[in-house]
C-alpha positions as CSV (number, residue, x, y, z in Angstrom):
1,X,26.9,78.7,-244.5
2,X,24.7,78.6,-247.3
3,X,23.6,75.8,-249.1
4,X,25.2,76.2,-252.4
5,X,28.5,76.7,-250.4
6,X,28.3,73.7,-247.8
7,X,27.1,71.5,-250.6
8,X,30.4,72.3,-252.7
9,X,32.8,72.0,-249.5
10,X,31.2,68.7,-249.0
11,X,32.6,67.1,-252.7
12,X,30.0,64.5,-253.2
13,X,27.7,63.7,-250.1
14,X,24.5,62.5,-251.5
15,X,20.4,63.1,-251.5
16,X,20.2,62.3,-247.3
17,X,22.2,65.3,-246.9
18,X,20.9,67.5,-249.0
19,X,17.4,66.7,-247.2
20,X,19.6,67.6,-244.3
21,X,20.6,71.0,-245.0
22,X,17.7,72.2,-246.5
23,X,15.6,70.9,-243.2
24,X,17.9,72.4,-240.4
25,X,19.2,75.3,-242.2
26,X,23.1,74.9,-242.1
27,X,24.3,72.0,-242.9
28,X,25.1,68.4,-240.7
29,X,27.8,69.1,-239.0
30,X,31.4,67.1,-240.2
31,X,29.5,65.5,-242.6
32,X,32.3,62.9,-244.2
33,X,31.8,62.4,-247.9
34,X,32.4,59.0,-250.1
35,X,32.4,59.6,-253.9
36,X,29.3,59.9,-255.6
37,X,30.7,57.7,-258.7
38,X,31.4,54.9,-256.6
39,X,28.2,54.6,-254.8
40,X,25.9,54.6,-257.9
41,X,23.4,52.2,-258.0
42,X,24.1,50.9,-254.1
43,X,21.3,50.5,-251.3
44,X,21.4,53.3,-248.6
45,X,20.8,52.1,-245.1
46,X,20.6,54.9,-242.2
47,X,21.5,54.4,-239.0
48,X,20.5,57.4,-236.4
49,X,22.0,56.7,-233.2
50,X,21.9,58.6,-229.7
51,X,24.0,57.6,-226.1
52,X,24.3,58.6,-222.9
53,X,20.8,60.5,-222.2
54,X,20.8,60.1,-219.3
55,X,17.0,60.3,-219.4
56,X,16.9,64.2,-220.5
57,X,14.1,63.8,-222.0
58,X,13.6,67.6,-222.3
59,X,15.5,70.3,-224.2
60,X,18.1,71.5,-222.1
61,X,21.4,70.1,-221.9
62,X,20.9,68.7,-224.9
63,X,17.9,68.4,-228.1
64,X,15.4,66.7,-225.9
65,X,13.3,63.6,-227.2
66,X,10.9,65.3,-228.6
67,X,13.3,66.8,-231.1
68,X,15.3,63.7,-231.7
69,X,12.0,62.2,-232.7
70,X,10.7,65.0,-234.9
71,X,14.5,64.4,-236.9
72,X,13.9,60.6,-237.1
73,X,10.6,61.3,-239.0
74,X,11.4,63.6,-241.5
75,X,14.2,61.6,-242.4
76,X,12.2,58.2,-242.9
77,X,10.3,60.7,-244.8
78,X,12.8,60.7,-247.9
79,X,14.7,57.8,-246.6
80,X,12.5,54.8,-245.0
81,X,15.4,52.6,-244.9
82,X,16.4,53.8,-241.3
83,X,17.1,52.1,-238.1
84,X,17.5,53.8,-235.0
85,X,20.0,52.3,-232.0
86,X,20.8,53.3,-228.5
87,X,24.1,52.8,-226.7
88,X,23.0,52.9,-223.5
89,X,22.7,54.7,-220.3
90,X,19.3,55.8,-221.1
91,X,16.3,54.4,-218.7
92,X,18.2,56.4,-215.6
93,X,19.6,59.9,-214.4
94,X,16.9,62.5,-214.1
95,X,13.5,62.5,-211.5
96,X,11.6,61.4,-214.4
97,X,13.2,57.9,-215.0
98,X,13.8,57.5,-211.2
99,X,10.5,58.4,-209.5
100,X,8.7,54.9,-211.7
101,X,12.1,52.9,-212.2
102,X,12.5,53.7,-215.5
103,X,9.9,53.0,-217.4
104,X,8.9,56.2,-218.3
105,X,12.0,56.6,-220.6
106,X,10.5,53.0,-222.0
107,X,7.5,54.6,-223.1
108,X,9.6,57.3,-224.7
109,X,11.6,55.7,-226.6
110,X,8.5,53.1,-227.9
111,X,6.8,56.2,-229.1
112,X,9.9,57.3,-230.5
113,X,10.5,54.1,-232.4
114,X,13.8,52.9,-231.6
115,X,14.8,49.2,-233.0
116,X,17.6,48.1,-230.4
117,X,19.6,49.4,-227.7
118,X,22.6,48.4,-225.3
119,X,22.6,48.3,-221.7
120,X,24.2,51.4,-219.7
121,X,25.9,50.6,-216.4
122,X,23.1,52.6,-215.2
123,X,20.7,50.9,-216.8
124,X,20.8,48.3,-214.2
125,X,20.7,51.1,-211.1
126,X,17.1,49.9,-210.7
127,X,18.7,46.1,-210.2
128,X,19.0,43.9,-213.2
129,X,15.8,42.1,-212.8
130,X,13.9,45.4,-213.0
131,X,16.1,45.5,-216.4
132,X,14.3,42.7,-217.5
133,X,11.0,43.9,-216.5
134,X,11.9,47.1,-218.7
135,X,12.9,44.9,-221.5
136,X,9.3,43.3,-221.1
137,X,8.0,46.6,-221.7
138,X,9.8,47.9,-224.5
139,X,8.9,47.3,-228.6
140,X,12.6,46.9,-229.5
141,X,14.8,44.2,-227.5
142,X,17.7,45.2,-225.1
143,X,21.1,43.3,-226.4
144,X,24.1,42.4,-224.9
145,X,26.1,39.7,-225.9
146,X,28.5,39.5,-222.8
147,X,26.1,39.1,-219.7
148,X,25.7,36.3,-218.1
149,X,24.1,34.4,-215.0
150,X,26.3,32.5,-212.5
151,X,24.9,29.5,-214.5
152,X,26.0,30.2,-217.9
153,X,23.1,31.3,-219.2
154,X,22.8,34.8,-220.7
155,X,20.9,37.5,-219.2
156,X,19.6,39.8,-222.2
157,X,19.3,38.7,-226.2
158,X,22.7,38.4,-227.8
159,X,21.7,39.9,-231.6
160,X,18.9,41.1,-234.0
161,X,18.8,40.5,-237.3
162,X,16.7,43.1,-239.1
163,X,15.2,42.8,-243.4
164,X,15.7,46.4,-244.5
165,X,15.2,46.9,-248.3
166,X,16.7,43.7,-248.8
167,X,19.6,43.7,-246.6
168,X,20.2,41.6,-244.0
169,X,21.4,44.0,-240.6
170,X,23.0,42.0,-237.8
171,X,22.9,43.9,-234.4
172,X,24.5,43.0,-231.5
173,X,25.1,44.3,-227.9
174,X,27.9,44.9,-225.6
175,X,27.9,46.2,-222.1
176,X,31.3,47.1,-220.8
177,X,32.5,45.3,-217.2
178,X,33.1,48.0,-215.6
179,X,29.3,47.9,-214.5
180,X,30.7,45.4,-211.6
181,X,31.7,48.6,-210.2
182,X,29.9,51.4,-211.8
183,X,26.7,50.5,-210.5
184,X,25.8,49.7,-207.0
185,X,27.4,46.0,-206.8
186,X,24.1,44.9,-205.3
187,X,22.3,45.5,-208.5
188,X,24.5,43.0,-210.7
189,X,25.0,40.2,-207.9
190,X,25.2,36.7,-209.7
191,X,25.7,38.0,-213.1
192,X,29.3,37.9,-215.0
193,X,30.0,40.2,-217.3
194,X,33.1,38.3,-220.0
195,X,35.0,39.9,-222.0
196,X,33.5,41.9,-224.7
197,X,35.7,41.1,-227.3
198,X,35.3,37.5,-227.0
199,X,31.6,37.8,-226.8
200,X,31.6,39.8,-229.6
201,X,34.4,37.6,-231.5
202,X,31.8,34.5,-231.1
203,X,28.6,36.6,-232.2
204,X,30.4,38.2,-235.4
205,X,31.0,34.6,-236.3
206,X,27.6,33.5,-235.9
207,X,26.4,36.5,-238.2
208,X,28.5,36.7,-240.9
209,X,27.2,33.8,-243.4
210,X,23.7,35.2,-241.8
211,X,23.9,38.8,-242.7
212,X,25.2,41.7,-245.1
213,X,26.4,44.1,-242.3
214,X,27.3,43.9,-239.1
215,X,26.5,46.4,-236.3
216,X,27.6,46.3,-232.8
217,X,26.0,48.5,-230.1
218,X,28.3,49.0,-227.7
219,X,28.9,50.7,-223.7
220,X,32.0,50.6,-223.6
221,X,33.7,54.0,-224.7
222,X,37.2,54.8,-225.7
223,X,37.9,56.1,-222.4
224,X,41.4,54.4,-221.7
225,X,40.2,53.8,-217.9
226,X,37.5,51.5,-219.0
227,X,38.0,48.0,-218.9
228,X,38.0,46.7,-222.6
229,X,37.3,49.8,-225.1
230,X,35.7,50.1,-228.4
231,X,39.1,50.8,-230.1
232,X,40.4,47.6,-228.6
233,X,36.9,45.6,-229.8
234,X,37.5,47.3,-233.4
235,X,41.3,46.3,-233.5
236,X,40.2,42.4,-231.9
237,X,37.5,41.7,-234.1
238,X,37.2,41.6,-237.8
239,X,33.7,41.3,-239.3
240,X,32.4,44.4,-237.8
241,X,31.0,47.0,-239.9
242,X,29.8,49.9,-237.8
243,X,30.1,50.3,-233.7
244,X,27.5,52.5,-232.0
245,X,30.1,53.3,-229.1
246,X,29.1,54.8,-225.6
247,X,29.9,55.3,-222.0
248,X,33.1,57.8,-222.2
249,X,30.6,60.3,-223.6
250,X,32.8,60.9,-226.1
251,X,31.9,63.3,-229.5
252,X,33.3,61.9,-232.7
253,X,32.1,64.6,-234.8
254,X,33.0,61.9,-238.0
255,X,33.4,58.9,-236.7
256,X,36.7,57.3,-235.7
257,X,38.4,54.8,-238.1
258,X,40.1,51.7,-236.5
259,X,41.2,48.8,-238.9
260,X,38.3,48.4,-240.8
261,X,35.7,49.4,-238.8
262,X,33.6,52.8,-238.1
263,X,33.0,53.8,-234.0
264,X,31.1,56.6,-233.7
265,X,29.3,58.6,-230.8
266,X,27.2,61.4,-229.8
267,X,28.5,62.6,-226.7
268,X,26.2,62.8,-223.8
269,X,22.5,64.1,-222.9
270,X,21.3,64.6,-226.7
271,X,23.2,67.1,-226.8
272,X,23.9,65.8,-231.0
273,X,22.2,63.0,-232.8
274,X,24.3,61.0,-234.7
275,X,23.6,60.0,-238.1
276,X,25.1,57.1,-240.3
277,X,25.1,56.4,-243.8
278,X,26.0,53.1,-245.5
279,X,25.6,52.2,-248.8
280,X,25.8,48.6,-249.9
281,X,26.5,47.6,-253.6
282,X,25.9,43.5,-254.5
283,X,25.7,42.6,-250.9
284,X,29.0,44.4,-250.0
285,X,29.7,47.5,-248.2
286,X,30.9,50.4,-250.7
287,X,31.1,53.5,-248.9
288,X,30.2,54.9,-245.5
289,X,29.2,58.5,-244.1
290,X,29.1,59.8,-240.7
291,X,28.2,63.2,-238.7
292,X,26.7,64.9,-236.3
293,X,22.8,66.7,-236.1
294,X,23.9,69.3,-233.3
295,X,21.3,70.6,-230.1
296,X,21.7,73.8,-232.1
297,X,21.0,72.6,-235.8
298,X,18.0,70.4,-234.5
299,X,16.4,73.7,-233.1
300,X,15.1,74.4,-236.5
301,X,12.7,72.0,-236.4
302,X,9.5,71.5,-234.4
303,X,9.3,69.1,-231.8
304,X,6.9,66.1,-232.1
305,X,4.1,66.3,-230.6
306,X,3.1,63.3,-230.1
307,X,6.1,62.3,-227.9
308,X,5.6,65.7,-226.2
309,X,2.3,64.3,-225.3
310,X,3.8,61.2,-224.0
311,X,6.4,63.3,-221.6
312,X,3.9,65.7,-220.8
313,X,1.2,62.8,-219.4
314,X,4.5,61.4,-217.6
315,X,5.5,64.9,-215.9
316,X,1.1,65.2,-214.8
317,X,1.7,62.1,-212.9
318,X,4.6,63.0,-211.3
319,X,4.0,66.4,-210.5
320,X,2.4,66.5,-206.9
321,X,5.0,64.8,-206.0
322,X,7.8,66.5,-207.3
323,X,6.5,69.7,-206.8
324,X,6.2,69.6,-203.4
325,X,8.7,72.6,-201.7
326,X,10.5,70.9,-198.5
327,X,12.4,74.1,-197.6
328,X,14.6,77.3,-199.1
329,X,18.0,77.6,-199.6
330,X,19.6,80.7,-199.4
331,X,22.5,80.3,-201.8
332,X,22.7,78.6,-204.9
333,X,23.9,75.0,-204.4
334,X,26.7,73.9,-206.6
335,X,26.7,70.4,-208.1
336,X,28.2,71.0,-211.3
337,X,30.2,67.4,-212.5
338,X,33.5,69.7,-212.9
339,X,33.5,71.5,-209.4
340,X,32.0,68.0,-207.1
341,X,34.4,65.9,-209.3
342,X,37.6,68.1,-207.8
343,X,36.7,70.0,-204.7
344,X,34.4,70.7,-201.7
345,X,31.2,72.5,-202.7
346,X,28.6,73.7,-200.7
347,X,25.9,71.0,-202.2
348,X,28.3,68.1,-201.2
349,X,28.8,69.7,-197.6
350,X,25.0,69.5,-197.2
351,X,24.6,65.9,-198.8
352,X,27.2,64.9,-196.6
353,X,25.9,66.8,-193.1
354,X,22.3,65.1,-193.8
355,X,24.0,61.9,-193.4
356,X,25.6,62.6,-190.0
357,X,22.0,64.2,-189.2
358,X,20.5,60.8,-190.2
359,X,23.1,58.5,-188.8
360,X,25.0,60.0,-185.8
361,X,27.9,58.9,-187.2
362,X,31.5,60.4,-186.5
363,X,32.4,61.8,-189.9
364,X,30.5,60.9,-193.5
365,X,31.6,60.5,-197.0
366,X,29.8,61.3,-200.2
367,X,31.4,60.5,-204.0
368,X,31.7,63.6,-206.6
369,X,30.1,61.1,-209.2
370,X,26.9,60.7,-207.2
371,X,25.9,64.6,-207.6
372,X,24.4,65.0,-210.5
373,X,22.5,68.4,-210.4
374,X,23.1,71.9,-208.8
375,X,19.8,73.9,-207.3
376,X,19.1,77.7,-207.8
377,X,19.0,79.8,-204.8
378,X,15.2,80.2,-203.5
379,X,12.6,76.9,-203.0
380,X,13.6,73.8,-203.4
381,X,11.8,70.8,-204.1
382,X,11.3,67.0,-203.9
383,X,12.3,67.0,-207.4
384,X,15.2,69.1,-206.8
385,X,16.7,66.7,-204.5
386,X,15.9,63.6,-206.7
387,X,17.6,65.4,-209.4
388,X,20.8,65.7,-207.5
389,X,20.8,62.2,-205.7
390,X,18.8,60.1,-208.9
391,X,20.4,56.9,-207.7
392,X,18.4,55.5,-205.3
393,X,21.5,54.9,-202.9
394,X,21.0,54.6,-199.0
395,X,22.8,55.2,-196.1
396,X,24.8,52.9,-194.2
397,X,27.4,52.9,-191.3
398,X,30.3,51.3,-191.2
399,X,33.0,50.9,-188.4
400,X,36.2,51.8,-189.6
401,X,39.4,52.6,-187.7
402,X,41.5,56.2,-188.8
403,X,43.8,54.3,-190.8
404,X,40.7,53.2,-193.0
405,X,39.6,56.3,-193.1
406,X,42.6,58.1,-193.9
407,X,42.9,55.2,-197.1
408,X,39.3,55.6,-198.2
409,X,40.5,59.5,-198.6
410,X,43.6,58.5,-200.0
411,X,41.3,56.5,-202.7
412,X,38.9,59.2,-203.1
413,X,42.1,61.7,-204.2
414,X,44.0,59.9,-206.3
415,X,43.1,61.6,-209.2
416,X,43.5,65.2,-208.3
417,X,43.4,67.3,-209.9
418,X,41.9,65.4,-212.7
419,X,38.5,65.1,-211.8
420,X,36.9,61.2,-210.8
421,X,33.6,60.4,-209.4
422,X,35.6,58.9,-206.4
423,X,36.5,62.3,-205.0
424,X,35.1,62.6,-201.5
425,X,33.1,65.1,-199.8
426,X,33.1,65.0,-196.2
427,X,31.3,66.0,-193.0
428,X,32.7,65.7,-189.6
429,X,36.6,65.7,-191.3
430,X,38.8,67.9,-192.6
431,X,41.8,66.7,-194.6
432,X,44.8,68.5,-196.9
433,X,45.7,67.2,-200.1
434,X,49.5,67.6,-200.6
435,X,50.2,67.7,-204.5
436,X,53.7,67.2,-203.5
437,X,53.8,64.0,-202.5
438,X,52.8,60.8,-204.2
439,X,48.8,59.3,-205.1
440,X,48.3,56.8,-202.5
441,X,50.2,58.7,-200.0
442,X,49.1,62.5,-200.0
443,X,46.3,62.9,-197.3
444,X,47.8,64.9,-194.5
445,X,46.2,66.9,-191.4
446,X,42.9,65.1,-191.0
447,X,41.3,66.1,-188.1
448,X,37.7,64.4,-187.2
449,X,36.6,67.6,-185.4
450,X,38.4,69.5,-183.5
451,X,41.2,66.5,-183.1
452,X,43.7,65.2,-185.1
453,X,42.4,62.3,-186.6
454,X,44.2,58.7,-184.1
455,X,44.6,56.0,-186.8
456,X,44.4,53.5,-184.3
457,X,41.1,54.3,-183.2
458,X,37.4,52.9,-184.0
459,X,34.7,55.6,-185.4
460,X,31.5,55.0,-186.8
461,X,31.5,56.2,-191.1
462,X,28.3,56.9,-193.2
463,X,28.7,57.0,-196.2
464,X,26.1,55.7,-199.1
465,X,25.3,51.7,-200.0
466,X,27.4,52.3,-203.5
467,X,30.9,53.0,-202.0
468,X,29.6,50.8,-198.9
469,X,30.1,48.0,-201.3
470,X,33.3,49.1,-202.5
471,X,32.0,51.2,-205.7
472,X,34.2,53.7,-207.3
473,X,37.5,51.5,-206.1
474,X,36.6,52.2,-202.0
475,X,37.4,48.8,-201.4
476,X,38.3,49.7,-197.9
477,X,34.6,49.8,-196.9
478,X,33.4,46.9,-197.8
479,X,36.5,45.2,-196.0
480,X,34.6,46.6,-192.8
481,X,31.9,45.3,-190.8
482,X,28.7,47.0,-191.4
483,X,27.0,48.8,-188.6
484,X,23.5,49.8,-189.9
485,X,21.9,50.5,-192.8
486,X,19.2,54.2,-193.2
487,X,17.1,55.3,-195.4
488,X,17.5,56.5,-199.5
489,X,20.5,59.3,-199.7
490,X,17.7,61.5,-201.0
491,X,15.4,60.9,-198.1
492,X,18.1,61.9,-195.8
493,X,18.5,65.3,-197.2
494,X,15.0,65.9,-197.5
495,X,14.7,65.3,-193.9
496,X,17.3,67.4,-193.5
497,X,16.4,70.8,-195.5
498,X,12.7,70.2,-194.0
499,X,14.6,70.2,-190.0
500,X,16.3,73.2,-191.6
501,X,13.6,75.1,-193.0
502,X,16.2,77.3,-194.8
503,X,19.7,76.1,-195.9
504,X,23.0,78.4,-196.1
505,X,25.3,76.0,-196.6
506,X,28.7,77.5,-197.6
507,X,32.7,76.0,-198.6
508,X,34.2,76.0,-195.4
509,X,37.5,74.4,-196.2
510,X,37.0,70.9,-194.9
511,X,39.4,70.1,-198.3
512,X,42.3,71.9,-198.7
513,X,45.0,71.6,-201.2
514,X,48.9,72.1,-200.5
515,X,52.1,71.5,-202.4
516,X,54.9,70.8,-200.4
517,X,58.3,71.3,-202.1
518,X,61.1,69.1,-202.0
519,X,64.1,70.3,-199.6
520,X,66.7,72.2,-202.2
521,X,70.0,70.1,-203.3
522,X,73.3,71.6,-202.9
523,X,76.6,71.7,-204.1
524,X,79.7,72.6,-201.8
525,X,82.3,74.4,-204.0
526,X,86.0,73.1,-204.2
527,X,88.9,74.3,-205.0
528,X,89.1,74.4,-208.9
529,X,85.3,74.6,-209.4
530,X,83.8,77.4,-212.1
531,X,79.7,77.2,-212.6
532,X,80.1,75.4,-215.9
533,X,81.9,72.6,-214.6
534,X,79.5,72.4,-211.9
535,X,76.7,72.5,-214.3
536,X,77.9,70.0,-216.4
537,X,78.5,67.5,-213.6
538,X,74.4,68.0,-212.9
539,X,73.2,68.2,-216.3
540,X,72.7,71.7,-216.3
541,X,73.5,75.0,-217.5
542,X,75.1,78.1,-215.6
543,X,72.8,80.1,-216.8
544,X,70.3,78.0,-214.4
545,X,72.6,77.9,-211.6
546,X,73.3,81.7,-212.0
547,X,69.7,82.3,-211.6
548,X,68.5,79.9,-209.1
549,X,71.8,81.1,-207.1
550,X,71.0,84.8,-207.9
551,X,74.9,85.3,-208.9
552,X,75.6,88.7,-209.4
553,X,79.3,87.4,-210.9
554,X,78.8,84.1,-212.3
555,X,82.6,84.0,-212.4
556,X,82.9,84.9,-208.7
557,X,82.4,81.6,-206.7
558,X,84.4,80.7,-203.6
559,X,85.4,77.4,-202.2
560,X,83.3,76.0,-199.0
561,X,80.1,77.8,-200.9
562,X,77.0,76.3,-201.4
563,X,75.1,76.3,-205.1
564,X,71.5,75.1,-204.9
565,X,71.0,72.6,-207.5
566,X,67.7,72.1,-209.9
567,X,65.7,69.4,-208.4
């Protein structure tokens, strides 16, 4: 779209997005538009806001960092009223965070120039006090209103309140509660995480004689799973202004209205960078604007260098390591979230065979969520592995009877065919899935190799430290006694593909799916009986029974005959 045209479709957006369009050639993307006649004379603050990353620092799935912060600069250039905000999930995900805990994403993101962020439930993988050590190292503080140590005393810095022309910005964070279980329990032991809206409820009070708008940075989502939600906090707490929303990795391309307050998000791995506009007339909000830059706008513009110096002297240190090849695989390994979220692949066969190769357990269970990568056919390296596995999780043995195991599958598959990070992949089992029957009770044919599986028996189960501890809702293994405990998940299958040399793993059909159908209903004809009756008594039609019946005649029955019925 041209300029002239996007600028007339937009009715009145103002001189930030014109300095938009003419810098990435097209236009922001679902750019709302306030009028231009009530806005005259009012203060423009800018918010630019990313989520999720998930530590992609480099173009690929998304902009990259480099690009992000190339955008943040040219629009302090004609705007230098501009804070930018993180929602979270940021310091973990990729080799690159993992490999130094994090703070290479820290040094990112200083170069970058960000002013606050929220904590991801990732963001504590590393532990919560190496959180804190991250928060040492950062130039912007790491908020969260809601998270607290056994003793009452909160973990992180509740709010900031930034000076920005004149206006007074109050930012505060949230993390969402379903980190008890979203990362590995270990890693948030002795904290509490309260209820958001509360915590936010009490911090919007403290602000509001203190400040002329009020931002919340949030991880919670609008994911109806989660916990507590960012539509639920918007509804529950008046006072807000503007929520920086993640976790669901949800795109709301113009923001999402909820009472009086704006949520907006980018999505997931900078794959857009969100960009708010608020414009405050005699201390009051008058008008708000909110879009999206897209991965495919921002390629118009030149990456900055100098935070492509900072990854680049990050990657040099790291390389050796990452770079070195531990073996081949034959056949591209599949770890894509949709496919290890809803079925047996060939990458969460291996995962789960180097854990019976580390462990000598009976059988071995890996979740969907914790795949996180796929690898090409050919070499594959440390990296590669670290990419898939960037958790940090290790191994441990449990001693479960079949019954336990059978209800840890029964877990896993609750979902199906929905996809959940709970779904299990499995080594030394095979199992059915019957979409016939009921969640909680649809796990049929397990054998634990060439047996059927004896629910009364003992057996020995590996699985990783996460679910170990009852992540992703396995509570039934950490109801059982622990047996030993083995190296990192990613050190396993590196051992592994090295004892290999070459890999061919393939889908074998340890998971299978089945629907089993419901025995048909029948109707025994009396004397008297015509299809329509008979239909009406079932809340039917004849023309159903005709055709489930295959009547040539629908007028022709005969007494003592039997008409299926519609389940």
């Amino acid at each position: 779209m041209r300029r002239k045209e996007l600028l007339s479709s937009l009715l009145g957006s103002l001189v930030l997005l014109s300095l938009l369009i003419s810098l990435f050639s097209g236009g922001l993307v679902c750019y709302a538009s306030t009028g231009e006649a009530e806005l005259a004379g009012a203060t423009r603050l800018t918010i630019i806001h990313t989520n999720d990353t998930h530590a992609r620092v480099r173009e690929g799935d998304g902009m990259g960092f480099a690009r992000i912060s190339a955008i943040v600069r040219e629009i302090k250039k004609e705007n230098p009223n501009v804070l930018l905000l993180d929602a979270g999930d940021t310091f973990h995900g990729q080799a690159i965070a993992s490999l130094n805990k994090g703070e290479s994403i820290v040094r990112i993101m200083n170069e970058i120039g960000y002013d606050a962020m929220a904590p991801g439930n990732h963001d504590f993988n590393y532990g919560y006090d190496r959180l804190l050590e991250l928060g040492g190292l950062t130039n912007f503080p790491i908020l969260a209103a809601n998270v607290e140590k056994e003793d009452g005393s909160l973990l992180l810095d509740i709010y900031l309140i930034k000076e920005i022309a004149g206006l007074r910005v109050g930012i505060f964070g949230l993390a969402t509660p379903d980190t008890t279980y979203k990362t590995h329990p270990d890693n948030v032991k002795g904290l509490v995480f309260t209820s958001p809206v509360e915590a936010a409820r009490r911090t919007v009070e403290i602000l509001k004689d203190k400040t002329d708008l009020i931002i919340a940075v949030s991880h919670l989502g609008i994911d109806p799973s989660s916990t507590v939600t960012s539509i639920e906090l918007a509804e529950s707490v008046k006072g807000i202004d503007l929520i920086i929303d993640g976790h669901s990795h949800t795109v709301l391309e113009q923001g999402l209205t909820v009472s009086d307050t704006l949520i907006v998000s980018t999505g997931e791995y900078g794959k857009n960078l969100g960009v708010v506009d608020l414009y405050l007339k005699n201390g009051k909000l008058a008008g708000i604007e909110a879009g999206l830059i897209t991965k495919e706008l921002a390629a118009e513009t030149a990456e900055d260098e100098a935070v492509v110096s900072v990854i680049e002297s990050i990657e040099t240190e790291q390389t050796e390591l990452l770079g070195q090849v531990i073996g081949e695989t034959a056949v591209a390994l599949d770890g894509a979230r949709e496919n290890v979220r809803t079925g047996e692949t060939n990458l969460g066969n291996l995962i789960a065979d180097a854990m019976m190769y580390v462990t000598g357990a009976d059988c071995a269970f890996v979740n969907g969520g914790g795949i996180r990568a796929s690898i090409d056919a050919g070499d594959i390296t440390k990296g590669d592995i670290i990419s898939v596995l960037p958790f940090g999780n290790y191994i441990v043995t449990k001693r479960m009877t079949g019954a336990d195991i059978k209800a840890a599958l029964e877990q896993g598959s609750r979902a199906y065919p929905e996809p959940a990070g709970s779904f299990p992949h499995v080594s030394g089992l095979k199992y059915v899935i019957d979409i016939g029957r009921q969640a909680g009770d649809r796990i049929v044919n397990i054998s634990l190799g060439e047996e059927p599986l004896d629910l009364s028996r003992e057996y020995v189960v590996a699985t990783n430290d996460f679910m170990a501890a009852g992540g992703d809702g396995y509570t039934v293994f950490a109801d059982n006694a622990t047996v030993n405990e083995y190296s990192s998940l990613d050190e396993a299958v590196i051992a592994f593909v090295e004892s290999k040399g070459t890999v061919n793993p393939s889908v074998e059909g340890r998971i299978a799916v089945q629907e089993t159908k419901p025995e048909p209903m029948y109707y025994i004809v009396s004397p008297g009986d015509w299809l329509e009756k008979i239909a009406k008594m079932f809340n039917t039609t004849w023309i159903k029974l005709q055709e489930l019946n295959r009547l040539p005649n629908p007028n022709l029955i005969f007494p003592g005959q039997k008409i299926i019925l519609p389940n």
